[in-house]
C-alpha positions as CSV (number, residue, x, y, z in Angstrom):
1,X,-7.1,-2.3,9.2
2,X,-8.5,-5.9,10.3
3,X,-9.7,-6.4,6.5
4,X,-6.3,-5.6,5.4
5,X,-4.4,-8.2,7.7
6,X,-7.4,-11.0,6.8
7,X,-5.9,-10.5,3.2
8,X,-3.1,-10.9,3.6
9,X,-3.2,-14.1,4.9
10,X,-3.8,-16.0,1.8
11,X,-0.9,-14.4,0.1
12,X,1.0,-15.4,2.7
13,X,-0.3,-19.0,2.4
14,X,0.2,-18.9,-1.4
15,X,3.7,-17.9,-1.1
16,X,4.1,-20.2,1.7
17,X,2.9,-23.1,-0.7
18,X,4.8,-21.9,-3.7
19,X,8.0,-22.7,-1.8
20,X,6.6,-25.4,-0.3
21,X,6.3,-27.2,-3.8
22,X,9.7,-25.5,-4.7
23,X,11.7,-27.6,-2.5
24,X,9.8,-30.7,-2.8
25,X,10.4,-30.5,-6.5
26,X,14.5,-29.2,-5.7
27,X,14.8,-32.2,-3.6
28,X,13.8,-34.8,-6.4
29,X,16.0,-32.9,-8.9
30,X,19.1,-33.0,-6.5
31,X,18.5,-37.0,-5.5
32,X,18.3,-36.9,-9.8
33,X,21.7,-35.2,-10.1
34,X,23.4,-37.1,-7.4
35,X,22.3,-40.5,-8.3
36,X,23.1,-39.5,-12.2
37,X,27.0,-37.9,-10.9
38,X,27.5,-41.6,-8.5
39,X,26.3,-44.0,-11.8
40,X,23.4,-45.3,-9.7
41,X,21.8,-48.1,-11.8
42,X,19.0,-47.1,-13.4
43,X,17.3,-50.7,-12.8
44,X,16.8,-50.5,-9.0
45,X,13.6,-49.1,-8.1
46,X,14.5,-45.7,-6.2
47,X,16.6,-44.9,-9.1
48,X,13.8,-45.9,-11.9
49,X,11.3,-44.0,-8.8
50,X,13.1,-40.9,-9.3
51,X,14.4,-40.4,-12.9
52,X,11.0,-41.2,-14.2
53,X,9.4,-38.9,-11.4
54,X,11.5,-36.2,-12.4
55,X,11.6,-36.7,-16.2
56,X,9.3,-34.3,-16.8
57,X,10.8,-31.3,-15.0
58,X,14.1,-32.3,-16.5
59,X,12.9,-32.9,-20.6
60,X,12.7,-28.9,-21.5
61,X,16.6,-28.9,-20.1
62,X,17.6,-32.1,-21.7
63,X,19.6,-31.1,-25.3
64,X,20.4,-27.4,-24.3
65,X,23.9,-28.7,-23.1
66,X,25.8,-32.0,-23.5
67,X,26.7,-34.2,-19.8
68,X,29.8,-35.2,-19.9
69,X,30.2,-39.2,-19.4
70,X,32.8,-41.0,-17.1
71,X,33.1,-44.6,-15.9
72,X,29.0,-44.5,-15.8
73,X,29.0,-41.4,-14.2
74,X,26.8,-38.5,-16.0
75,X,27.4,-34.9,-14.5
76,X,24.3,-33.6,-15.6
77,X,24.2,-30.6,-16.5
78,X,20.2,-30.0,-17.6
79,X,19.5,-31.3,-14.0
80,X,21.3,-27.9,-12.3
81,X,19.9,-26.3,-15.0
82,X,16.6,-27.2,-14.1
83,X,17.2,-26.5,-10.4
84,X,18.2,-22.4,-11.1
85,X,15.4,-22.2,-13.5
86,X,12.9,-23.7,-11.7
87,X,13.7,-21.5,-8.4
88,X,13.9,-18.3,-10.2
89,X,10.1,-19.6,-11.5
90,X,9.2,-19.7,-7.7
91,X,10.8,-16.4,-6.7
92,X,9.0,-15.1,-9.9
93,X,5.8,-16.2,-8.5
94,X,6.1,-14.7,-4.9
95,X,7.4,-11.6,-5.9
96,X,4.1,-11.1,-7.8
97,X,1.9,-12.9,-5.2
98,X,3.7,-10.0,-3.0
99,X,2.8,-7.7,-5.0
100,X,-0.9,-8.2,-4.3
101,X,-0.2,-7.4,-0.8
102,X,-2.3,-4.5,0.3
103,X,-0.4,-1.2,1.6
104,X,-0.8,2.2,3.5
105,X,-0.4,5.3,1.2
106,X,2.6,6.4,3.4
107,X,4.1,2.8,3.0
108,X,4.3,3.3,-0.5
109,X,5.5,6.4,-0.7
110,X,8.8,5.4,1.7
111,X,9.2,2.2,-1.0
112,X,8.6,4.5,-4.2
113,X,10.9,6.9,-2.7
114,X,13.4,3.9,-2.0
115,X,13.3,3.1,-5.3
116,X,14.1,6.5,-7.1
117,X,17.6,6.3,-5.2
C-alpha cells in the first residue's frame, strides 16, 4: 500500500504543475484580451511586454474569426478562443495523468460499475 501512495505523488505533482502553468499562461492571455478590449497602446512597454509574450499562444487562433474594431478598441475574439482551448488542453492532460493513478481491484469495480449506469 506505501508503494502505491509513493506513486502517486508525482501524479499529483504533475497535475499540480500542469495547472500551475495553465493559469500562468490564462493570466497573460486575459491582461492580452483586456488591454486589446480598453485600446491600450501598443508602444508602452507592458503592452509591447505582453502581446509579444503572448503572440505565440494566440497565432493558431488569429484568422479563425474576425475582431470587431471600435474607437481603437479590438474585442478579440482568438484571445477567448485561446483561453477555452488552452484549458480544455490542461484538463486533457490531468484527466490522463489521472488516469495513471494506481487503484484497488474493488475501486475499480465501484467506478466501472458507475459508469455502466
Amino acid at each position: 500500500m506505501n508503494e502505491s501512495k509513493e506513486r502517486v505523488k508525482p501524479l499529483y505533482r504533475g497535475t499540480q504543475i500542469v495547472w500551475y502553468i495553465l493559469y500562468v499562461l490564462e493570466t497573460l492571455l486575459v491582461f492580452r484580451f483586456v488591454l486589446r478590449l480598453i485600446g491600450a497602446n501598443p508602444a508602452a512597454g507592458f503592452t509591447d511586454f505582453i502581446y509579444t509574450l503572448t503572440l505565440p499562444f494566440v497565432a493558431p487562433f488569429l484568422n479563425v474569426v474576425g475582431s470587431p474594431r471600435v474607437a481603437g478598441s479590438v474585442f478579440e475574439w482568438t484571445t477567448l478562443l485561446a483561453i477555452l482551448v488552452y484549458w480544455l488542453l490542461a484538463w486533457g492532460i490531468v484527466k490522463l495523468l489521472v488516469m495513471g493513478k494506481p487503484v484497488s481491484t474493488p475501486e475499480a469495480e465501484v467506478k466501472l460499475d458507475r459508469q455502466d449506469r
